[in-house]
N, C-alpha and C positions, 0 to 999 in steps of 0.2 A: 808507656806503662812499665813501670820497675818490675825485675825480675827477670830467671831466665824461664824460657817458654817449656821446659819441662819441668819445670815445677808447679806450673799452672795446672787451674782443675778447670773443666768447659762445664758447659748448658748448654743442652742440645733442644732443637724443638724441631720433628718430624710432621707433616701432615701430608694424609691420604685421602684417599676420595672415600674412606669408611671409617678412618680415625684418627685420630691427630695423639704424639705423644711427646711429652717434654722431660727431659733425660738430666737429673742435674747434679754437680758435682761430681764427674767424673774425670778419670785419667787420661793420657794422651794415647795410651795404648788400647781404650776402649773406644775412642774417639776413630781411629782409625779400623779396628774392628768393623764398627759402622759406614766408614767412611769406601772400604775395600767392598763390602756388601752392594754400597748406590755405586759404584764404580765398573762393578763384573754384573750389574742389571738382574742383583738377585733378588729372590722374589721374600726374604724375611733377613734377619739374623738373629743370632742371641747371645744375649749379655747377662751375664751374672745368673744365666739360668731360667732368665724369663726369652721368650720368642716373643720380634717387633714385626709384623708382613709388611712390609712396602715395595706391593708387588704395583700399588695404584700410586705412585709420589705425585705431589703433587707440588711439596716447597719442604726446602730443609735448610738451617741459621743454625751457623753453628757458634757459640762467644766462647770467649776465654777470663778468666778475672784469678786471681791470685790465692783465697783460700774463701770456701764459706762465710768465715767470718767478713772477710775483707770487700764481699759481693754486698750483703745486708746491711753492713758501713757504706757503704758507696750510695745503694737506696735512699738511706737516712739521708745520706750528706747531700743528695741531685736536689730535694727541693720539688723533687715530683712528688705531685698527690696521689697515692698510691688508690685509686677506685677503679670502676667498671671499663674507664677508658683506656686502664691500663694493662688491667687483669680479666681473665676469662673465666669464670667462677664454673666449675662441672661438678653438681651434686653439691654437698656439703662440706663444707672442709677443703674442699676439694679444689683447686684450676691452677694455670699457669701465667707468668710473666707474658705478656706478647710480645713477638720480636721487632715491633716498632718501638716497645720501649727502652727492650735491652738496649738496643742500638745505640740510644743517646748516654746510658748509662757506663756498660763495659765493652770491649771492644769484639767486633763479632769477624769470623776467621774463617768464614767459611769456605770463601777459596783455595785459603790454604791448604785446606783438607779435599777439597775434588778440584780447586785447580778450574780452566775455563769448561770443564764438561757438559755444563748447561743442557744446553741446547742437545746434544745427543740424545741427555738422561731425561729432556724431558720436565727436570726440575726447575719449579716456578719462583720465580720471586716476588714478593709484593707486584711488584711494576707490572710484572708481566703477566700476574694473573687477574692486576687493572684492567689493563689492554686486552684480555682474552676476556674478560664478563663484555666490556663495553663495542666491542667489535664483532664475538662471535656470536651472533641472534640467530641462526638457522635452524628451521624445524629440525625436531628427532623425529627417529622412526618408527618410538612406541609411545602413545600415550596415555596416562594412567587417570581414568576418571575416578574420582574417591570423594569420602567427605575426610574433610582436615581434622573432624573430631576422632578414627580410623587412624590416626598420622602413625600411632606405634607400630600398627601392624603392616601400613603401606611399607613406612622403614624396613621392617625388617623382611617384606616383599624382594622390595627392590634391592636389599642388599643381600640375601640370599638366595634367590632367584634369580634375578637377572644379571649381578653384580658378582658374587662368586659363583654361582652354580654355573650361569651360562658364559661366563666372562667380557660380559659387555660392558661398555665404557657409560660415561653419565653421559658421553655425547650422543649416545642413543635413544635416551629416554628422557620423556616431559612426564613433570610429576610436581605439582605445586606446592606438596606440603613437604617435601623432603629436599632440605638444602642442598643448595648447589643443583638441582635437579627440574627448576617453577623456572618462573618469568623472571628476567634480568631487573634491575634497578632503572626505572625510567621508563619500561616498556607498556604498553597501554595493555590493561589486562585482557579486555574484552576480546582486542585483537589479536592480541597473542593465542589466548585459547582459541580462537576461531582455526586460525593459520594452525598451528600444530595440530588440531583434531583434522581437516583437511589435509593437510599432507603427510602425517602420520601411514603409513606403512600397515599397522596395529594398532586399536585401540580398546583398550581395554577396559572396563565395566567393572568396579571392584563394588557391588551392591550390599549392604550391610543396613540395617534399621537405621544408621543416621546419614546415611544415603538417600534413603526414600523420605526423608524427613528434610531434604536441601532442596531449596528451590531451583539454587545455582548447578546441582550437582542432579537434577533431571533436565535443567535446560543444557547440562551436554550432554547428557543422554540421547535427547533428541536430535542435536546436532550431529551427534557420533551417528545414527541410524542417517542419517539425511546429507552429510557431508562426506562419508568413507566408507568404504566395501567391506573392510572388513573388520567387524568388530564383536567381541567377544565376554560377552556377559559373567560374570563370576560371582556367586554369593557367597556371603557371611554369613552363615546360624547366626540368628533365629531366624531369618530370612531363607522359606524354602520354593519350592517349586510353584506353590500356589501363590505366594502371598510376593512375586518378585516382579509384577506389574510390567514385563515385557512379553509381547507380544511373540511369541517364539513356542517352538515346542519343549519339554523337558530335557531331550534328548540336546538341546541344542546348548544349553546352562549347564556350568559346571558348580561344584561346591571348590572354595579354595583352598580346601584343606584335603582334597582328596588326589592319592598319589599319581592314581592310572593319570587323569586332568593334566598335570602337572608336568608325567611327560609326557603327554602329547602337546602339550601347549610349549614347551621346548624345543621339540620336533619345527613344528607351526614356528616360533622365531628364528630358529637358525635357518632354516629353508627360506624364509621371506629377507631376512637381512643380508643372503649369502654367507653366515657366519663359519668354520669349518673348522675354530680350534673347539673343539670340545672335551671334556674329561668325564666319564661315564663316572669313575670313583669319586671325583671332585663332584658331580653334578649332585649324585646319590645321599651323599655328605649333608652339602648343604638340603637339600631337600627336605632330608628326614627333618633336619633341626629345626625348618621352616614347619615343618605341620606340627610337631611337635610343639613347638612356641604359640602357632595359629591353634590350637585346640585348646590352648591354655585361654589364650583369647576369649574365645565364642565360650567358655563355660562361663568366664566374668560376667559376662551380657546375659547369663541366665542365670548366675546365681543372687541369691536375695541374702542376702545377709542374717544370721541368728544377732539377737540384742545382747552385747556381751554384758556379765551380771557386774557393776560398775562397786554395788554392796559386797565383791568379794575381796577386796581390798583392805577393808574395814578392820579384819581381824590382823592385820599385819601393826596395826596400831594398840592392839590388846598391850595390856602389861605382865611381863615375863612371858610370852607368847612362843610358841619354836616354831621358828620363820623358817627352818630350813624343812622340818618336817611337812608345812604348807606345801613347800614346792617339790617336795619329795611327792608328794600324793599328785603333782602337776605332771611328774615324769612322762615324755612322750612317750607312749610305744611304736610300735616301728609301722603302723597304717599310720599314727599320725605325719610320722615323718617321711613318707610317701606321698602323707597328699600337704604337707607345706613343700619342699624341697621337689627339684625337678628329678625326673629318674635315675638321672648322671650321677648326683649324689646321694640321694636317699639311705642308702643305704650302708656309707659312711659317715652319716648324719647318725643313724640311730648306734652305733658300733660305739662311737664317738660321747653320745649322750648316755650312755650306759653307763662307761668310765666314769663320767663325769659325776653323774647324778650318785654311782657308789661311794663319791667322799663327801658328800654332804651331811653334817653331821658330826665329821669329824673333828673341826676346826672350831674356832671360837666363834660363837651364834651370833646372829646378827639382830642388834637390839635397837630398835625405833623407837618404841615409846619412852614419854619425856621430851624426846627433841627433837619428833616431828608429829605436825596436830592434823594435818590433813594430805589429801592428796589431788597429783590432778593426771587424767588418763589422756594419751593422745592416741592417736588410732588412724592407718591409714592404708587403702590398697597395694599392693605392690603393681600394680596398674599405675595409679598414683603418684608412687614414690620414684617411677622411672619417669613422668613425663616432667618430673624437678620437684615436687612436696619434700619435704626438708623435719619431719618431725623425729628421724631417728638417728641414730649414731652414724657416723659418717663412714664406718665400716660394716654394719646395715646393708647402706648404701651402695655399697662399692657390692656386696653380695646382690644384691636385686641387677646391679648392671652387668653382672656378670651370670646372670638366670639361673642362680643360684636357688631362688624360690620360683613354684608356679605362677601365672602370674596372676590367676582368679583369687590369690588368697588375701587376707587382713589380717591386717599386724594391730599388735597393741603396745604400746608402751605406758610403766606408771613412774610417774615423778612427785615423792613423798617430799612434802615441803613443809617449813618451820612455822609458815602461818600462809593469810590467806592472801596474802600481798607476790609470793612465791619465791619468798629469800629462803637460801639455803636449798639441798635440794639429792635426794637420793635415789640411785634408777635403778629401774629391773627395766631388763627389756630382751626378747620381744616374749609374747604372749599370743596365743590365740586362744579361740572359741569356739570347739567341736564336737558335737552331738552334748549339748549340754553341757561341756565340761572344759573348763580353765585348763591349759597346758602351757607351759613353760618350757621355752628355748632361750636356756641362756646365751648371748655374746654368740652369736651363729658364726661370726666374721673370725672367734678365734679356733674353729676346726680344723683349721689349713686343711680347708675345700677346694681354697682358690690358689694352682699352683703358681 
């Protein structure tokens, strides 16, 4: 490859057992940055002001190519079909190259920069994390019974709780709906949950309304009571003391959103695992964020939805109509923006939307009619929009992944269109629907909420 090697720009792609991140176009002095970080077995670094944790590595490729331009030249020119086999799509808008494809395409240096470290660090490579699915099948210690429809909140169970709070490894725990964490590729299912609920250490009961509604997910129930000494029942709201069909006292059920539970049942896994690094502040941390996340939850499952009025739309199509003054009257107030927005930011949400909504008005009006005849609404939970629903802006997005909104709430978006075919096309978004009344958040993604 022409050039000299400090004139090159790299692509980085990190992954963790909680995240994976791919780092692009950057210099050789940030490359090492990163590179001194995996090397002294630190547990984050930071670049340009954002914090990476890779306290869980798992595989890190690092390429080199010549400028921007000369990478997406190079794509064009391979002849590779650029689809799903090659790319990882996350959210909207949104994924990275995989490093099976860079490979063939520009040249990847990874060693260059850690050298044979491997093996100390830990750090996996394709090959070797072949070889570690297809050889390592040994029961874990905790097993997590759930239903898969549940999967957001086991995720963030098992990565807040046992994964950061308590610092346990994925080789601790079986858990079939969270990756990297279920039954290997090729492994008989039946057998597998049998084996892990039997030798399991722990096993755990995460009981929830589509729990008791799994056929699959009360025949381990049964199994867990019949196969292992000790196992430990946990409900979801709505699901309470009378209605959670175990044969047990009250006193013996926990709810999973309740803090006292929570440490004692961390007590309960370090004392059975032998565990002894612990972090009271780290534990504390994640904790809170876990109930906090989990409350947002269990409101979703009991809240019903108001019918948003779809006729208010309608007048933004009026002729000579003052569109801003519409949304002027939409202005959140600051309960609304407590109960979209989680508490972390709430309240630089409304600071924020004050500013904003004051220059409305000022500026030249925004005129629809004439040159658009209809509209079409999309609408979707932020439930929803995390487990991949794709109907909003990809910076939306990127805010709902970052729990930037509760997650019981509903979003609206309108896309004002030239006719009924849906060419052409003008958006507002988002929108909700609260006590009656239409409110307007404009572009949430552009508050720099998210540092």
């Amino acid at each position: 490859m022409a050039g000299n090697i400090e004139e090159m720009t790299y692509i980085i792609y990190i992954k963790t057992q909680i995240n994976y991140y791919f780092i692009k176009f950057i210099d050789k002095g940030k490359v090492n940055i990163i590179a001194e970080a995996i090397l002294k077995g630190k547990n984050d670094f930071i670049l340009d002001g954002k914090k990476y944790f890779i306290n869980r590595l798992l595989e890190i490729r690092i390429f080199e190519t010549e400028s921007e331009s000369k990478f997406h030249e190079d794509i064009k020119n391979s002849g590779i079909k650029i689809d799903r086999d090659w790319v990882n799509v996350d959210g909207q808008n949104k994924g990275y190259y995989k490093p099976d494809m860079l490979c063939k395409i520009i040249k990847e240096v990874t060693t260059e920069f850690i050298g044979n470290k491997e093996v100390n660090l830990e750090i996996k490579t394709p090959e070797k994390i072949e070889k570690t699915l297809n050889s390592d099948n040994k029961s874990k210690d905790i097993f997590i019974s759930h239903s898969s429809k549940d999967k957001i909140l086991i995720d963030k169970f098992v990565e807040k709780i046992l994964i950061l709070g308590l610092n346990l490894s994925k080789d601790d725990i079986f858990c079939t709906s969270t990756e990297g964490f279920g039954i290997k590729t090729g492994d008989d299912f039946r057998n597998a949950i049998k084996e892990n609920i039997s030798n399991a250490k722990i096993t755990l009961l995460l009981i929830s309304p589509n729990y008791k509604k799994s056929e699959i997910c009360l025949n381990e129930m049964g199994a867990a009571w019949a196969l292992n000494s000790h196992v430990l029942p946990v409900i979801i709201d709505p699901i309470d003391y009378k209605s959670v069909g175990v044969i047990l006292e009250p006193l013996q059920i926990a709810k999973v959103n309740d803090s006292m539970f929570l440490d004692e049942l961390s007590k309960i896994i370090l004392k059975t695992l032998n565990k002894n690094n612990f972090d009271i502040v780290t534990w504390n941390k994640h904790k809170q964020e876990f109930i906090d996340f989990s409350n947002s939850y269990i409101q979703l499952l009991k809240t019903t939805d108001d019918k948003f009025p779809s006729e208010y739309f309608e007048q933004f199509l009026i002729k000579n109509i003052d569109i801003d003054q519409i949304l002027i009257e939409a202005h959140p107030t600051k309960l609304d923006c407590q109960r979209l927005f989680s508490e972390k930011f709430s309240d630089d949400a409304f600071i924020r939307y004050c500013k904003i909504f004051s220059q409305f008005g000022k500026e030249k009006a925004i005129n629809l009619w004439g040159k658009y005849t209809t509209y079409k609404i999309s609408s979707a939970t932020v439930f929803e929009l995390l487990k991949g629903s794709n109907y909003f802006n990809g910076g939306t997005i990127e805010c709902v992944k970052n729990y930037v909104f509760n997650i019981d709430q509903k979003l609206y978006r309108v896309d004002f269109l030239e006719n009924e075919t849906g060419e052409g096309g003008y958006s507002f978004e988002i929108f909700t629907y609260y006590n009656n009344r239409v409110v307007f958040f404009p572009k949430p993604y552009r508050l720099g909420l998210i540092k």
